[in-house]
NULODO-790830 format. One record per residue: x, z, y of N, C-alpha, C in turn; residue in three letters. Coordinates in steps of 0.1 Angstrom, whole numbers, plus 5000, padded with zeros to 4 digits. Layout:
residues N
XZYXZYXZYALA;...
end
This chain:
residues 404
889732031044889132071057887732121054UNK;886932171059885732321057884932261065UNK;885032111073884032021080883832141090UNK;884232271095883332321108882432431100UNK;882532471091882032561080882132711094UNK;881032821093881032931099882532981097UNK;883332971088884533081087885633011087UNK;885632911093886932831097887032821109UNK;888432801114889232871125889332701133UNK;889232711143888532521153889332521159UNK;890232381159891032331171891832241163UNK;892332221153892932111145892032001141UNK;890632011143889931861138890731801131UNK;891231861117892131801110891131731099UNK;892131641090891231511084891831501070UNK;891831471062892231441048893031301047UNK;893731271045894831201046894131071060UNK;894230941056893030891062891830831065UNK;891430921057889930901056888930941066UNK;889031041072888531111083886731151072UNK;886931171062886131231056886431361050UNK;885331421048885431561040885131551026UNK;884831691022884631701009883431660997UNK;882631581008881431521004881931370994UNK;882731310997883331190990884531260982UNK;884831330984885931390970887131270968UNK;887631170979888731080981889831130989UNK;890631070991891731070998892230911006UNK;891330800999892030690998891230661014UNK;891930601019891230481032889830461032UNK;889130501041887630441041887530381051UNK;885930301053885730241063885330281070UNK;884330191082884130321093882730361088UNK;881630281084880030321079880330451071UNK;881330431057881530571053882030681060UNK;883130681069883530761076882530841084UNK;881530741095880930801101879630861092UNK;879130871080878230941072878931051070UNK;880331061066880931161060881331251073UNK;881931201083882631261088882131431096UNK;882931481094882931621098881931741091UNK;881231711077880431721074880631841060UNK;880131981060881332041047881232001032UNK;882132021027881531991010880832021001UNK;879831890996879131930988878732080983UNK;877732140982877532270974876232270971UNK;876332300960874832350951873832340958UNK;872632310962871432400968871632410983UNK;872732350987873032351005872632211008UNK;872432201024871932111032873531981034UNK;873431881031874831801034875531831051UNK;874131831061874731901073874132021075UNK;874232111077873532211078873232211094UNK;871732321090871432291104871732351117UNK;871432351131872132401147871932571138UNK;873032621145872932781142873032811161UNK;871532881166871132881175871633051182UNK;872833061188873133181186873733201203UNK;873733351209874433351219875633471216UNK;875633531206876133691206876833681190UNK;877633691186878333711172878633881169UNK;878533901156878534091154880034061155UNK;881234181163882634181162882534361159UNK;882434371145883234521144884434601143UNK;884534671151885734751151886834661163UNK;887734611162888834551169889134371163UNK;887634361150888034201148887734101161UNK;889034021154888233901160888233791153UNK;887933631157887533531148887633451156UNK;887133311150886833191152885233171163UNK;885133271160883633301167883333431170UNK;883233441188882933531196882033551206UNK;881433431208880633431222880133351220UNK;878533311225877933141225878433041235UNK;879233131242879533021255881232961250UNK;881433031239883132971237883032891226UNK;882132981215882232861203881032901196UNK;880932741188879632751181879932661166UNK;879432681156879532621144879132511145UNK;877732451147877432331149878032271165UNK;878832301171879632251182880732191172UNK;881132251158882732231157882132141149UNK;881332131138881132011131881331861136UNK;880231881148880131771154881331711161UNK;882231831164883731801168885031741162UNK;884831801150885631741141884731621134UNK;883831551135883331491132884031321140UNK;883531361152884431281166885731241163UNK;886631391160888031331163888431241144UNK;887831221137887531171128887531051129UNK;886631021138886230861146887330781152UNK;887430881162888630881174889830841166UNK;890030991160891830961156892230981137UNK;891330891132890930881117892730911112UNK;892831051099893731081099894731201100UNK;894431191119895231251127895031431125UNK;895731521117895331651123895231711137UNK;896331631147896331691160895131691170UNK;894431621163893331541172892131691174UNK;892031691188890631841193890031741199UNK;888431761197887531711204886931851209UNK;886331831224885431921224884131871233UNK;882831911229881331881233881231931243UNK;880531821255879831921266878431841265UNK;877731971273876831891276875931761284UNK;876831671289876431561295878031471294UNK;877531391297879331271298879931301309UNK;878831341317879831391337880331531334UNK;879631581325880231771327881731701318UNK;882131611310882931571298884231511313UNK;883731441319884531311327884731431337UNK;884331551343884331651355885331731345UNK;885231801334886431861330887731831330UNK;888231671326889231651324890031611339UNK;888931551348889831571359890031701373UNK;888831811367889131921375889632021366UNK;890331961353891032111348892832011348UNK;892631871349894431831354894531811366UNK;893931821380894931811389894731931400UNK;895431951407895532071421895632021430UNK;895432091441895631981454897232001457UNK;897231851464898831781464899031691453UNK;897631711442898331591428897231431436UNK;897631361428896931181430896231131421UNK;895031151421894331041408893830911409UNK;894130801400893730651404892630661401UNK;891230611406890330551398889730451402UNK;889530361392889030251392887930211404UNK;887830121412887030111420885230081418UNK;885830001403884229981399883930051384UNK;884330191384884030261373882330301375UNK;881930401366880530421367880430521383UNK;879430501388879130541404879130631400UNK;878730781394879030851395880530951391UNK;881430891383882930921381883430901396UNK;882930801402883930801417882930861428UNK;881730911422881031021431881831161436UNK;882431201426884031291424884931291438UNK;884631141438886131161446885631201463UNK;885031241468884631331478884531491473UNK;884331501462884731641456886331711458UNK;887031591448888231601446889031621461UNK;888631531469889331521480889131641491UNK;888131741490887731841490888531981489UNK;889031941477890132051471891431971474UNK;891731901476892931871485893531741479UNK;892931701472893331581461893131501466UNK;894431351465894431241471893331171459UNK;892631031460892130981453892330801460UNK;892830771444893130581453892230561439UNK;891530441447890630311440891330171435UNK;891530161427891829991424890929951413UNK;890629811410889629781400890529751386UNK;889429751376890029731362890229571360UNK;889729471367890329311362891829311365UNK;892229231355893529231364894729321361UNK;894529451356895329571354895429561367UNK;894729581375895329631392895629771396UNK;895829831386896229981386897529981386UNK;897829901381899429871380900629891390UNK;899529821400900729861415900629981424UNK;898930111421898730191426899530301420UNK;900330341407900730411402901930521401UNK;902630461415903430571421902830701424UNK;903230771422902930931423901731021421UNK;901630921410899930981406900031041392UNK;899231131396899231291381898631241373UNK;897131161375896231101364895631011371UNK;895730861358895230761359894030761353UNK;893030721355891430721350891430551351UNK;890830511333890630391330889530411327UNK;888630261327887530261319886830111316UNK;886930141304887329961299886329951285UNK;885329871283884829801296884029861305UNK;884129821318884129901331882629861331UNK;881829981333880130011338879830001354UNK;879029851360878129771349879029641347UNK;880229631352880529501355881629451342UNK;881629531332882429451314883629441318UNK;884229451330885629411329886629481321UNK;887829441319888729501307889729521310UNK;890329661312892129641315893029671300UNK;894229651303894829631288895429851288UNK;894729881276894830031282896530081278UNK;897229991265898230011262899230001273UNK;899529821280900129841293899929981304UNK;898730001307898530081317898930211314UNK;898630251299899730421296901130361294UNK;901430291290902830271293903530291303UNK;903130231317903430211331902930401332UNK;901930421333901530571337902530631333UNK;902730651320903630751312905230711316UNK;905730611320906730621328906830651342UNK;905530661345905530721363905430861362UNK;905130891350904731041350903831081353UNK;902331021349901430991350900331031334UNK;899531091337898531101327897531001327UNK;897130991313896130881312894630901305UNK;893330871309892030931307891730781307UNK;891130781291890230641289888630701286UNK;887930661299886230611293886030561283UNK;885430591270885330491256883930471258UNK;882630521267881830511265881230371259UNK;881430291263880330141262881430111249UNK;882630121244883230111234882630171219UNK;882830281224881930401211884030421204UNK;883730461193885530521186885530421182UNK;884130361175884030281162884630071167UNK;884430111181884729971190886529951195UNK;886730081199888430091205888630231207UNK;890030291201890930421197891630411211UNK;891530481223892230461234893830571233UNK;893030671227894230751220895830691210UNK;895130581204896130501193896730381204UNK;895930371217897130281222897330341235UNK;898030451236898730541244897630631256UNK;896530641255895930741262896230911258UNK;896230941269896431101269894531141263UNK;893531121269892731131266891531061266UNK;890931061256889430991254888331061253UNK;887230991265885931071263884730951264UNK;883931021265882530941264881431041267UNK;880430941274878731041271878630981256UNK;877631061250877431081237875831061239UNK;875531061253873931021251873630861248UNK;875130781249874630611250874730621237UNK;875530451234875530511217875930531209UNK;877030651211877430741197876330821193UNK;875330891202874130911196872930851188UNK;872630731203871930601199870630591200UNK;869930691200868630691200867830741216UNK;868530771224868030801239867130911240UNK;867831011231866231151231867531251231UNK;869231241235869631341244870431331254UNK;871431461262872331441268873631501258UNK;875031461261875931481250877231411257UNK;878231511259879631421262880831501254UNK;881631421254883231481247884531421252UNK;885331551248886731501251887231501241UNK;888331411234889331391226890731381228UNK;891431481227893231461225893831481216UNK;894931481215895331521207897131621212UNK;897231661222897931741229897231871231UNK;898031991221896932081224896832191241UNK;898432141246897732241257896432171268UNK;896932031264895731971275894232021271UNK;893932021253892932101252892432231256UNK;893632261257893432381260892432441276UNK;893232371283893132321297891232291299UNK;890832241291889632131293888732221285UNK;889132301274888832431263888232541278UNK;889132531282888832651293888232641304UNK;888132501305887132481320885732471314UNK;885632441302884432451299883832551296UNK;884832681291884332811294883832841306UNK;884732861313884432921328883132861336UNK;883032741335881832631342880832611335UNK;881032671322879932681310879132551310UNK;879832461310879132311305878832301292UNK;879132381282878632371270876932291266UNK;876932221250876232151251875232241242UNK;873532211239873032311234873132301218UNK;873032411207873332351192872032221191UNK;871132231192870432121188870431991191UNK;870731981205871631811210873031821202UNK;873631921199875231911186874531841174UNK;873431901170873331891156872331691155UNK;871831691169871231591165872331451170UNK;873031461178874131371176874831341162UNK;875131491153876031451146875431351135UNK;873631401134872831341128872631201127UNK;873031161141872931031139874430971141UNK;875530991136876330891138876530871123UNK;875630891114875930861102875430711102UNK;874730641111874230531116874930461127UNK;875930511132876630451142877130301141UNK;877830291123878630191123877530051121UNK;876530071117875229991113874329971128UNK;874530071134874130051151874829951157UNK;876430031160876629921168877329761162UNK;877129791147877329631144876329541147UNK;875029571145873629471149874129481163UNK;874329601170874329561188875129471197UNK;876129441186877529371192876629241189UNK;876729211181875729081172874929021177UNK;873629151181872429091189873029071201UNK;873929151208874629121224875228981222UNK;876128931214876728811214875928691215UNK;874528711207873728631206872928591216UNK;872128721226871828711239872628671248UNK;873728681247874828661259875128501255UNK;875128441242875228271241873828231248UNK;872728241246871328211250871428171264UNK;872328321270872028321284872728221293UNK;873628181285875128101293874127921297UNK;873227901285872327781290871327791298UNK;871027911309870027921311870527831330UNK;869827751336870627711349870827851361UNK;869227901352868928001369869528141368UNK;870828171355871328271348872428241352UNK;873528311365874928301365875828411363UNK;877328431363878028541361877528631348UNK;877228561334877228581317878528691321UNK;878028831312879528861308879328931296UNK;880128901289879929021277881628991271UNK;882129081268883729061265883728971249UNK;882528981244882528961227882328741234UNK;881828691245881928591243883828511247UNK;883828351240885228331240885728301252UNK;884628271260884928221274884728361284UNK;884828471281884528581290885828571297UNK;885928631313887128651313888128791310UNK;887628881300887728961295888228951283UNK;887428841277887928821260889328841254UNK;890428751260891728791255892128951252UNK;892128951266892329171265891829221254UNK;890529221251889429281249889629271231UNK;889729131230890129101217891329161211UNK;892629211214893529251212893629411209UNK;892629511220892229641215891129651213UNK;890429581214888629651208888229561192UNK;887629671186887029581168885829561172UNK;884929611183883529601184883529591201UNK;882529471202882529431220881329501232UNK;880529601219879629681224878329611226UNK;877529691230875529641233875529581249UNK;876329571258876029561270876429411276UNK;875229341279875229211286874829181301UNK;875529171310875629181319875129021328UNK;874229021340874428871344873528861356UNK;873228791365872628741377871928631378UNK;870628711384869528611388869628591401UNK;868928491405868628441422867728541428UNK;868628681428867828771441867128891436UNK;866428951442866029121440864529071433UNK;863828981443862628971438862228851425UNK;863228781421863528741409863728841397UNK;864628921402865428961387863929061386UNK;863129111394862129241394861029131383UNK;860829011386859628961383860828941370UNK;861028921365861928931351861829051339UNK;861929161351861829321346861129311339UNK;859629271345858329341347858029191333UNK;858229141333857329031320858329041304UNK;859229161307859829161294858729241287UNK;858529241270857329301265858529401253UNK;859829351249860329451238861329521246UNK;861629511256862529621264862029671277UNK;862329821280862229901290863229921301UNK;862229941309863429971326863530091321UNK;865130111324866030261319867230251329UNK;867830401331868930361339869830421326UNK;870230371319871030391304871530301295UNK;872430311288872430201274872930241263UNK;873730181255873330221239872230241229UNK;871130271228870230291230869930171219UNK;869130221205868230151192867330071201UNK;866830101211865630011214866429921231UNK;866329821235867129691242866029791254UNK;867229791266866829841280867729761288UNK;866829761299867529661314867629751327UNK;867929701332867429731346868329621363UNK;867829671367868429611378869429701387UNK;870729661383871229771392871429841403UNK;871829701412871429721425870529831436UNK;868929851425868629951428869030081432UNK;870330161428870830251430871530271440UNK;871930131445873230161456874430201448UNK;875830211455876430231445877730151438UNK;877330041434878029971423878229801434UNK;879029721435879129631446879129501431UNK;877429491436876929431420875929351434UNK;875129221429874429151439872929201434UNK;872229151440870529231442870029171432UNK;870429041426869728981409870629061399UNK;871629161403872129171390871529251377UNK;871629251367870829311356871529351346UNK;871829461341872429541330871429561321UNK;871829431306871329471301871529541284UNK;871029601276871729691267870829661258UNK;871329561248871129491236870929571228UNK;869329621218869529741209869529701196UNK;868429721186868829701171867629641163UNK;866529541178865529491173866129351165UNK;865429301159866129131153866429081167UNK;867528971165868128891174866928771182UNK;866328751168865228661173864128681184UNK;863928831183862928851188863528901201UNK;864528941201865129001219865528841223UNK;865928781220866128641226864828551227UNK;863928571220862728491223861628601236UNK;862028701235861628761245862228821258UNK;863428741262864428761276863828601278UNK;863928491270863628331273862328351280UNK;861228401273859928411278860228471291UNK;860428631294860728681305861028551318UNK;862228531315862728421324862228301329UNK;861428241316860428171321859228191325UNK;858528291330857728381337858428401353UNK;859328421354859728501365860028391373UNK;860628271365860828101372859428031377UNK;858628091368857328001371856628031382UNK;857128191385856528241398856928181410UNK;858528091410858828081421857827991431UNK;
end
């Protein structure tokens, strides 16, 4: 594989046996994921060249005479778009040559392609009732263009009974802000006998957490600003299949709607997922750790994190996910509690985001939106020591108590 090299031809994100590395490690044999994600998508070694080379910032390619290529237009393709692409389906579907990813620019222009380039009006898409507020912002769009739209929530597999006559099922596991978990293999099973397509959210997962693709999803995406990026300095989303007319499909709505992402948010994502596997292993870690802390706290109720044993999420969650993610979810007594909480943390920031190297909260409620209570708090566990984000949520809390 040519990692995305200027004169290679994009759409196979094909991989070397399964390694999901390139020519930089010179193997064939199984790697892990820290090597994979360093290596992945990245071309081989050469004399005097850069290991990733850098954004090639272009809108116009020279086509003489009647050629054509791999590269024609800034709005169709880009070199540093395909690196970082095959880089993903690497993650995604370690291995797999079928596997196409493609970059947009934000997770909503990513999560808006795949459901306005699969259905027409007259088709039915499920989605989750407590997916991220803006994915079921959509569905006044959708319904717009003629498309039915049914809600059921992710605890439970409660999609399960909505699934008659629906073109695409939309999962998202674990569900933003509320951690819940559906089992995604049942649910493409049941879809794919209804005749039903299936779209898994990996966002709060990452590839390196759970392969929605390897347990029967039609497709997997994510914003790439939480943290497959990691560091909260872009915007960045992708699709992964491995069906190529569906890419095709999703290939072309992002021409036409020109969601494309810019090379330098390409190049600085791909930058950092050489850090991914070392990211979100401290984040799962430091989350499990905050999320035990919190379970003793009296005036702390509704703990969730899928990585604890008592979640009600754990079983599922344990069975497809290898990593339980950065996000600790829980409730204080009220708006003006959880605020006086906000406000006396000293190592984390009010953010409306997560993933993210540095630990961010917020209150969500704030937004409207999400049927979350006025103490509730999303919080996003980053990659400070354990000690010091838990000696500084305890302090917080006991500040915000003392006020009462």
């Amino acid at each position: 594989m040519t990692g995305g090299s200027p004169g290679s031809a994009h759409g196979s994100n094909s991989t070397a046996g399964s390694t999901g590395t390139t020519g930089s490690t010179g193997s064939t044999r199984s790697t892990g994921d820290s090597t994979r994600s360093v290596h992945a998508g990245r071309p081989p070694a050469t004399a005097y060249e850069p290991s990733l080379p850098g954004p090639v910032f272009v809108s116009h390619y020279h086509l003489p005479g009647e050629a054509t290529g791999p590269y024609t237009y800034g709005r169709d393709e880009n070199p540093t778009w395909h690196r970082l692409e095959e880089a993903i389906s690497e993650l995604e579907c370690p291995g797999d040559p079928a596997a196409t990813t493609l970059a947009f620019a934000s997770g909503m222009a990513a999560v808006s392609a795949v459901l306005l380039s699969q259905v027409r009006a007259g088709d039915t898409v499920l989605l989750p009732s407590d997916s991220y507020q803006a994915t079921r912002s959509l569905q006044e769009r959708l319904e717009s263009y003629g498309v039915t739209v049914r809600l059921a929530p992710t605890a439970g597999d409660a999609q399960l009974a909505a699934l008659e006559g629906v073109r695409l099922l939309w999962l998202e596991t674990p569900s933003n802000p509320g951690l819940d978990v559906c089992d995604i293999r049942r649910l493409a099973d049941a879809a794919h006998a209804a005749g039903a397509l299936v779209a898994v959210d990996n966002t709060l997962a990452t590839p390196l957490g759970q392969r929605p693709l390897a347990l029967g999803a039609d497709f997997s995406l994510a914003s790439g600003t939480k943290a497959l990026s990691g560091h909260g300095d872009l915007l960045l989303g992708y699709v992964t299949t491995r069906d190529a007319a569906l890419a095709a499909g999703v290939k072309q709505w992002r021409k036409t709607v020109g969601a494309i992402p810019g090379p330098m948010e390409a190049w600085l994502a791909h930058r950092s997922l050489a850090t991914l596997s070392l990211r979100v292993d401290r984040q799962a870690a430091n989350a499990l750790a905050l999320a035990g802390e919190l379970l003793k706290r009296p005036e702390v109720t509704d703990v969730r994190h899928p990585g604890l044993p008592g979640d009600p999420a754990h079983e599922v969650a344990s069975a497809q996910m290898r990593r339980f993610g950065s996000v600790v979810s829980f409730t204080l007594p009220g708006k003006a509690h959880a605020e006086r909480f906000l406000a006396a943390l000293r190592l984390t920031s009010e953010a409306t985001s997560f993933g993210s190297v540095q630990c961010t909260a917020e209150r969500r409620a704030r937004w409207g939106g999400d049927a979350v209570p006025d103490g509730f708090i999303r919080f996003s566990v980053g990659i400070e020591d354990a000690e010091d984000i838990v000696a500084d949520v305890l302090s917080a809390l006991d500040e915000a108590a003392e006020a009462v």
